[in-house]
MIDOSE-1310 file (N, C-alpha, C; in nm, 2 decimals, decimal comma, always signed):
residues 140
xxxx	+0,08/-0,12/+0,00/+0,00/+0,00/+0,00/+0,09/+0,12/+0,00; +0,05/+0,21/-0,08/+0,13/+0,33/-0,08/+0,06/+0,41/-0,02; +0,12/+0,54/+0,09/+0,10/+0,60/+0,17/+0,04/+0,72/+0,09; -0,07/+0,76/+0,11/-0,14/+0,91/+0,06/-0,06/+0,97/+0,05
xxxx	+0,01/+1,16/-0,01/+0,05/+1,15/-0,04/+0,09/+1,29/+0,09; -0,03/+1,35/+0,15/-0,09/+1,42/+0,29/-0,01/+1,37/+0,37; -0,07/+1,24/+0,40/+0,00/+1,14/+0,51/+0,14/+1,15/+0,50; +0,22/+1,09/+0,43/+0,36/+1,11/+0,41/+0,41/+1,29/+0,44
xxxx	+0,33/+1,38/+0,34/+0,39/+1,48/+0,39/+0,41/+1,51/+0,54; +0,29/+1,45/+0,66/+0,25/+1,47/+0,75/+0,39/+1,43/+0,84; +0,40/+1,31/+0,81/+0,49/+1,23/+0,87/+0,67/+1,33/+0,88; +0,66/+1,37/+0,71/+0,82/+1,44/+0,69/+0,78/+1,59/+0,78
xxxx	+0,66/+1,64/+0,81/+0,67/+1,81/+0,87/+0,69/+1,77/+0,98; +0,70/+1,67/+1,06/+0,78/+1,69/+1,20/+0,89/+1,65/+1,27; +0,85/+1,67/+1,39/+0,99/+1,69/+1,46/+0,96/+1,56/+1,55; +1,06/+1,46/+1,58/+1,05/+1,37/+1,63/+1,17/+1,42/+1,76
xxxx	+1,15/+1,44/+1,92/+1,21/+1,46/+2,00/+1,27/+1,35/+2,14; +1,36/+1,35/+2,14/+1,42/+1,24/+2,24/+1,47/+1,29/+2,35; +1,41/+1,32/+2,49/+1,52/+1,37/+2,59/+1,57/+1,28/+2,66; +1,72/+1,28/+2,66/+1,79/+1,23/+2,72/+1,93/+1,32/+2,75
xxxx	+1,98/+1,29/+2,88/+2,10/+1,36/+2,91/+2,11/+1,52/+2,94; +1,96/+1,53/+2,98/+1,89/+1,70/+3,01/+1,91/+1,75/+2,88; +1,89/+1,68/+2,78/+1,86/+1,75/+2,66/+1,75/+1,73/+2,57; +1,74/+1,79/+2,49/+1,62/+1,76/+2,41/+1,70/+1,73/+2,25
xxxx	+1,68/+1,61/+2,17/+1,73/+1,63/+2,06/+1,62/+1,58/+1,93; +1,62/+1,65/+1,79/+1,56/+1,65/+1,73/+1,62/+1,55/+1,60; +1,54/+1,45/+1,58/+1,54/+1,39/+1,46/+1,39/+1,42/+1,37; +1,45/+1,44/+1,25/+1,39/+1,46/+1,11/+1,41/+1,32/+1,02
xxxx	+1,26/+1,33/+0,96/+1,30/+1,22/+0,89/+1,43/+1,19/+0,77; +1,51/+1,17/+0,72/+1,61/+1,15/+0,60/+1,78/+1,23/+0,66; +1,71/+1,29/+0,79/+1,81/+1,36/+0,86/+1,95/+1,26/+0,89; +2,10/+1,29/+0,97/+2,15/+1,23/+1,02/+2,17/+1,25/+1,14
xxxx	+2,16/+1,16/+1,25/+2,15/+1,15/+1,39/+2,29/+1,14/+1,47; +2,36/+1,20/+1,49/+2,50/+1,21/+1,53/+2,44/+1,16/+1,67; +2,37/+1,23/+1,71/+2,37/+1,21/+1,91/+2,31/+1,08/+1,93; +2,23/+1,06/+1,84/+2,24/+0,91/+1,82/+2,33/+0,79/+1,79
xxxx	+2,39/+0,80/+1,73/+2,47/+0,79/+1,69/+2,52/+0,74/+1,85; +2,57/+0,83/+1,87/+2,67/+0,82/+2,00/+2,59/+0,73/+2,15; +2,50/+0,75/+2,13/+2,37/+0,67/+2,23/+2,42/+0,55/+2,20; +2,38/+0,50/+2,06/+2,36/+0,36/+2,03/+2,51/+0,30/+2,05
xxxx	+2,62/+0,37/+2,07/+2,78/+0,34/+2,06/+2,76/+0,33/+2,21; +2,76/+0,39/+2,30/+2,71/+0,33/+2,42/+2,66/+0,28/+2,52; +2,54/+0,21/+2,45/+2,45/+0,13/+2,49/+2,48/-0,03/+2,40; +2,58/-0,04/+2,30/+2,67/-0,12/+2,23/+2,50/-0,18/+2,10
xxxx	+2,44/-0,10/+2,08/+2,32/-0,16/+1,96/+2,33/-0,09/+1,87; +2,25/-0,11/+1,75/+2,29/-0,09/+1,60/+2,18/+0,02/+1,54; +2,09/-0,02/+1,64/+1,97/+0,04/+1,55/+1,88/+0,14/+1,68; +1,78/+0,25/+1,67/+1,70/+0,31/+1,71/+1,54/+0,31/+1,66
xxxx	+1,45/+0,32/+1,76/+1,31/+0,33/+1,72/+1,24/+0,41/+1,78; +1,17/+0,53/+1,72/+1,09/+0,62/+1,74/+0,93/+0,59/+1,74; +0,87/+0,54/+1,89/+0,76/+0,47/+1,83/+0,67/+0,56/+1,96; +0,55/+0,55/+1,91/+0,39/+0,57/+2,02/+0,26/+0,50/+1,97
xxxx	+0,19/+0,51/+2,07/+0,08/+0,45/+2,06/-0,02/+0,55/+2,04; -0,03/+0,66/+2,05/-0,14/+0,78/+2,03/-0,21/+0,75/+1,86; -0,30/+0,83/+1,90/-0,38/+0,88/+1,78/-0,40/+0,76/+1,67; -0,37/+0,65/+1,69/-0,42/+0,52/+1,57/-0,49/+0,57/+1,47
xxxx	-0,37/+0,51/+1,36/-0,41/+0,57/+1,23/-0,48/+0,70/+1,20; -0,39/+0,78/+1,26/-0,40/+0,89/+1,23/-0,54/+0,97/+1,31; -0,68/+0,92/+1,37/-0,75/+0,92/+1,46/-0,75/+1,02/+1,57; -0,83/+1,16/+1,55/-0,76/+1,19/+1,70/-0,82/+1,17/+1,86
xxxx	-0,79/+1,14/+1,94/-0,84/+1,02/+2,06/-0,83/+1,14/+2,18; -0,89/+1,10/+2,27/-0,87/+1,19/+2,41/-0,71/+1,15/+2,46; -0,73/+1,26/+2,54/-0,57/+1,27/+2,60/-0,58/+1,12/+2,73; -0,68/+1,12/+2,76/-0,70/+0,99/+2,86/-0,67/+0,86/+2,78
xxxx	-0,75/+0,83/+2,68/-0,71/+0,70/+2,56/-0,59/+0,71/+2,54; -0,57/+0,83/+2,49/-0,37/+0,82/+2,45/-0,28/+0,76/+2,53; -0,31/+0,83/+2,67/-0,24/+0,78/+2,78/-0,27/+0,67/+2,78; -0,33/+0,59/+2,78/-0,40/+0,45/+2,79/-0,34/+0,36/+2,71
xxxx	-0,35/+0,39/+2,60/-0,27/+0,32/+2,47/-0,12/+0,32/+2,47; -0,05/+0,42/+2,52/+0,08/+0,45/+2,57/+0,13/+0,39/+2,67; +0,03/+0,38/+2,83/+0,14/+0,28/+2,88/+0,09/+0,13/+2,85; +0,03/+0,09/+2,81/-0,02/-0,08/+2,73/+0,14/-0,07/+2,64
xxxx	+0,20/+0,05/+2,55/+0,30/+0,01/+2,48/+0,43/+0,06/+2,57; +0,42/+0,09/+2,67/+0,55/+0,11/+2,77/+0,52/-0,02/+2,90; +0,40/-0,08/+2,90/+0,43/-0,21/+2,93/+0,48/-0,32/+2,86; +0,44/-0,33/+2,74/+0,53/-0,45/+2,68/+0,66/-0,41/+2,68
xxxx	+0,70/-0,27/+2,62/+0,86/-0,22/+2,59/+0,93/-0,26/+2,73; +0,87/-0,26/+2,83/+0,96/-0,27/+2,95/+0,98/-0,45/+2,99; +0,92/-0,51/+2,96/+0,95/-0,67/+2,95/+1,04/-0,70/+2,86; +1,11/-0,57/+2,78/+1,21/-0,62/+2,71/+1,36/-0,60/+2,77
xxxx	+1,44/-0,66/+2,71/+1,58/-0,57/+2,79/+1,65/-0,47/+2,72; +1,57/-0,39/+2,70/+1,62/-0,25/+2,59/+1,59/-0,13/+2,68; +1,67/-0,03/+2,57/+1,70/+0,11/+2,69/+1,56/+0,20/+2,61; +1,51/+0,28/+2,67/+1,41/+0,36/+2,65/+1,38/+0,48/+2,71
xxxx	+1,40/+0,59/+2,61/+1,36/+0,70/+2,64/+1,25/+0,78/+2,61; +1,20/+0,88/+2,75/+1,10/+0,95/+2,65/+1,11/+1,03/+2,57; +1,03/+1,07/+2,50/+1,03/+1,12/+2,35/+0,86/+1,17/+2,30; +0,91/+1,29/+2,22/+0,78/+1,33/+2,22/+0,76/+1,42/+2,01
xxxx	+0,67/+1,36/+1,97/+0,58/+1,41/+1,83/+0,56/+1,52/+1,82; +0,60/+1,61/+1,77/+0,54/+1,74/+1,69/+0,55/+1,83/+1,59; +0,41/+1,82/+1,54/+0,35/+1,85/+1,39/+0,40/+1,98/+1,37; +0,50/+2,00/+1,24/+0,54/+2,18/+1,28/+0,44/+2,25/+1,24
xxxx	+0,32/+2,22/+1,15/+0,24/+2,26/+1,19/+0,14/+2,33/+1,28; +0,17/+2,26/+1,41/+0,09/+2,24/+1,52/-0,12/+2,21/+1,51; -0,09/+2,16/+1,39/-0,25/+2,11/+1,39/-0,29/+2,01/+1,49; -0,14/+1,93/+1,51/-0,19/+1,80/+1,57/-0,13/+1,87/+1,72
xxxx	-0,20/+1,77/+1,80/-0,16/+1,79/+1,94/+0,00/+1,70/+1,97; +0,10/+1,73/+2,06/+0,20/+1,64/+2,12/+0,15/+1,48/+2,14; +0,24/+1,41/+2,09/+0,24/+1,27/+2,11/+0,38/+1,23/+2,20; +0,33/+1,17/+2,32/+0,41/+1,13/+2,40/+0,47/+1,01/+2,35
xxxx	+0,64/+0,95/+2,34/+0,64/+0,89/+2,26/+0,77/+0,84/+2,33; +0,80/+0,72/+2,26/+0,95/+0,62/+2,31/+1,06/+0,63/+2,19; +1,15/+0,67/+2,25/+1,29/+0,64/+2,19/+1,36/+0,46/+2,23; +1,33/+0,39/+2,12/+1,35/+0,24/+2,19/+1,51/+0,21/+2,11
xxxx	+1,62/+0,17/+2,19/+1,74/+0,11/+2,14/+1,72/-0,09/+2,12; +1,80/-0,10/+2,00/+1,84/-0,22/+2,01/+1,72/-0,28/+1,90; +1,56/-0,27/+1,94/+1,48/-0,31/+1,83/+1,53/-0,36/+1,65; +1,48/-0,45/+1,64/+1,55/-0,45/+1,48/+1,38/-0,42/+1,37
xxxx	+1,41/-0,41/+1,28/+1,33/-0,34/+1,20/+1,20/-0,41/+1,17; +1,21/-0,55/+1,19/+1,08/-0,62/+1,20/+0,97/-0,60/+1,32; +1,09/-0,63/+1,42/+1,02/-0,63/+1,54/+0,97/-0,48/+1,58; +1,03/-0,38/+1,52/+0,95/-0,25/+1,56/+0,83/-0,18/+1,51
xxxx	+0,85/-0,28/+1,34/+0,72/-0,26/+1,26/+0,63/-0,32/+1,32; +0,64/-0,43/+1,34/+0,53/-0,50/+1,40/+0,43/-0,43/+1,48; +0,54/-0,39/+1,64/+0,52/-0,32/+1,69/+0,39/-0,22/+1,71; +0,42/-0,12/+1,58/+0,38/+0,00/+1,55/+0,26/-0,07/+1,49
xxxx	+0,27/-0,15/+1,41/+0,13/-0,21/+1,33/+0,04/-0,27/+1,43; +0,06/-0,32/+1,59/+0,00/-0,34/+1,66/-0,07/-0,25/+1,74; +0,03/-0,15/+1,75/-0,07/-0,04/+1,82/-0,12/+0,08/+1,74; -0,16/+0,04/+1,60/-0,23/+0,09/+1,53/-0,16/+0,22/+1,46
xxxx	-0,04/+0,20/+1,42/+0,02/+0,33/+1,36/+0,04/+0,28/+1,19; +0,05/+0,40/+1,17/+0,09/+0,40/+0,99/+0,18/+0,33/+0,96; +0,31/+0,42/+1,05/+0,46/+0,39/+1,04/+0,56/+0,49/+1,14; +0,63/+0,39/+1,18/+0,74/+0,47/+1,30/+0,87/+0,50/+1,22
xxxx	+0,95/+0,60/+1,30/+1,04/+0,65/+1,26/+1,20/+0,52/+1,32; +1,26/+0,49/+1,22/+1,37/+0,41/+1,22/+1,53/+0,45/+1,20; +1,58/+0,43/+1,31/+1,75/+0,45/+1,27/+1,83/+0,35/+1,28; +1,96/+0,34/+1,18/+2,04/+0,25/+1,19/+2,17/+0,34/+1,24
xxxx	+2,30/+0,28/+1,29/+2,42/+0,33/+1,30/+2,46/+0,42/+1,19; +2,52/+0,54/+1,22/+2,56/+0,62/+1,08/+2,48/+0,63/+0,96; +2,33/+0,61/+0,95/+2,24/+0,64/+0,85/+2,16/+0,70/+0,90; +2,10/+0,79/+0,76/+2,00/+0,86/+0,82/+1,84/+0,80/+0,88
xxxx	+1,80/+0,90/+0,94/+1,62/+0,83/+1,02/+1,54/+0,81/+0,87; +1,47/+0,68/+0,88/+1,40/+0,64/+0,78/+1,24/+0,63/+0,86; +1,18/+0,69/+0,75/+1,00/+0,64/+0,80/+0,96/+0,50/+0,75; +0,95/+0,45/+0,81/+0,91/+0,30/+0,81/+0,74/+0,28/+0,81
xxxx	+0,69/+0,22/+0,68/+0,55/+0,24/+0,68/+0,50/+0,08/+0,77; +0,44/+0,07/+0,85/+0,35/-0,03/+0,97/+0,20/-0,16/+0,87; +0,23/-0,07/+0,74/+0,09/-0,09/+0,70/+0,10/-0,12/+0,55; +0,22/-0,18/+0,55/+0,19/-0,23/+0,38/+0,18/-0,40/+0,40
């Protein structure tokens, strides 16, 4: 399935944010992630995942459901033995509201799609070592 074409733009107008280390850092999709980069170098993993449970397929939900649907996916994330930060969505637009969101290490690209296709997303944002963040569609 090919992604509308709205949708995709949607996905490239934001700002995907990860705080860690009292900072706030911004990945863009096609971007390159240096501080990432450096994360994944010592936490010794290869790859990064930018994922939430908010707003399913695109849907917009009360801020209680979100929350709801978020920790359901910060309970499974935590049965794993992976590092996870929070991280937060936003539309530079600002049409859409903040999406509370996980920076997950170590995931490999199946297992995050999955993921994302289980708790109802389009597609999450994906990084490997020294490449840039790729949008990963959940739904082909």
């Amino acid at each position: 399935m090919k992604p509308r074409p709205e949708l995709l733009a949607a996905y490239q107008a934001t700002a995907y944010v990860v705080h860690f280390d009292d900072h706030d850092y911004t990945i863009r999709v096609g971007d390159d992630c240096t501080e990432l980069d450096d994360l994944m170098i010592q936490h010794e993993v290869g790859t990064w995942t930018f994922i939430t449970a908010y707003n399913p397929l695109s849907e917009k939900l009360s801020a209680k459901e979100n929350e709801k649907r978020n920790e359901k996916l910060a309970a499974e994330l935590a049965l794993r033995d992976l590092e996870i930060y929070p991280a937060t969505s936003r539309a530079d637009s600002g049409e859409w509201p903040e999406e509370r969101s996980f920076l997950v290490l170590g995931l490999n690209l199946e297992e995050a799609s999955r993921l994302g296709f289980e708790h109802g997303q389009h597609a999450i944002v994906f990084g490997r070592f020294n490449k840039p963040a790729q949008l990963v569609w959940c739904r082909e």
